[in-house]
C-alpha atoms as one frame of an Amber mdcrd trajectory, in Angstrom:
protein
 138.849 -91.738 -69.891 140.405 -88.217 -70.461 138.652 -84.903 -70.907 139.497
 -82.735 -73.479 138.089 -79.721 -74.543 135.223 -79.863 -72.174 133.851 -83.002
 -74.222 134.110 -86.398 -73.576 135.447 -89.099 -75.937 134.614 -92.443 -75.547
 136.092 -94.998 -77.923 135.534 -93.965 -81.591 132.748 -91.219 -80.817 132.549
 -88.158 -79.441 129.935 -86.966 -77.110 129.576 -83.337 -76.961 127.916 -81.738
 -74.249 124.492 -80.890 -73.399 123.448 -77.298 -74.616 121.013 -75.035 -73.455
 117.627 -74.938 -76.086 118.655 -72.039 -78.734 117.129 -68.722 -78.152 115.384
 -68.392 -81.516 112.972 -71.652 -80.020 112.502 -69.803 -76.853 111.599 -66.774
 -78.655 108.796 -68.966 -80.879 107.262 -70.450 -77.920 107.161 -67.170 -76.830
 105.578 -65.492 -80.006 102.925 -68.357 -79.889 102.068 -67.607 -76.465 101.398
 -64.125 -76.558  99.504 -64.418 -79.903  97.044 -66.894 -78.662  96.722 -64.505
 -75.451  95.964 -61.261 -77.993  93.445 -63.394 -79.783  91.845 -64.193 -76.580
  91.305 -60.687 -75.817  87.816 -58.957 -75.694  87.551 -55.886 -77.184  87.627
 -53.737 -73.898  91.383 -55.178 -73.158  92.067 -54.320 -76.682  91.171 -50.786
 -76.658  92.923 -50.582 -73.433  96.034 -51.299 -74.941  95.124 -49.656 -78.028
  95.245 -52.650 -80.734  91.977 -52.965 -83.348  90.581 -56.468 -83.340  91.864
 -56.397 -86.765  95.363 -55.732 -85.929  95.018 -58.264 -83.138  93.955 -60.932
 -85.492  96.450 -59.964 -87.845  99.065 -60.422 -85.325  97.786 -64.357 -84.019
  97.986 -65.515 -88.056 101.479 -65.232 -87.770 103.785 -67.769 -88.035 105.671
 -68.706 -85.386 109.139 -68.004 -86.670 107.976 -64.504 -88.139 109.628 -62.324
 -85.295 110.120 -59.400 -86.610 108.196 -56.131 -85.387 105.637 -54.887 -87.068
């Protein structure tokens, strides 16, 4: 067996190595996290950070992959 290219061969197929999980999925988990946590949110922590309930319910019906600021 003979390593080339940091991948191994074995036979007629090629086995790759393992990667790490892409940043964009990190990011989603991420985005689904903190949305469920704003929805959670009474409307004392909301003023506190100065969001409307509105805004903050806004903000959890996003989808997951829908990343960009607003």
């Amino acid at each position: 067996m003979a390593i080339r290219s940091s991948s191994l061969t074995f036979g007629l197929w090629h086995a790759a190595p393992a990667k790490a999980p892409r940043p964009g999925l990190r990011a989603m988990w991420r985005a689904i996290r903190t949305r469920r946590e704003l929805a959670a949110m009474d409307d004392r922590m909301l003023r506190d950070i100065g969001i409307s309930r509105a805004d903050a319910l806004q903000e959890a019906d996003r989808l997951p992959w829908d990343l960009t600021p607003r």
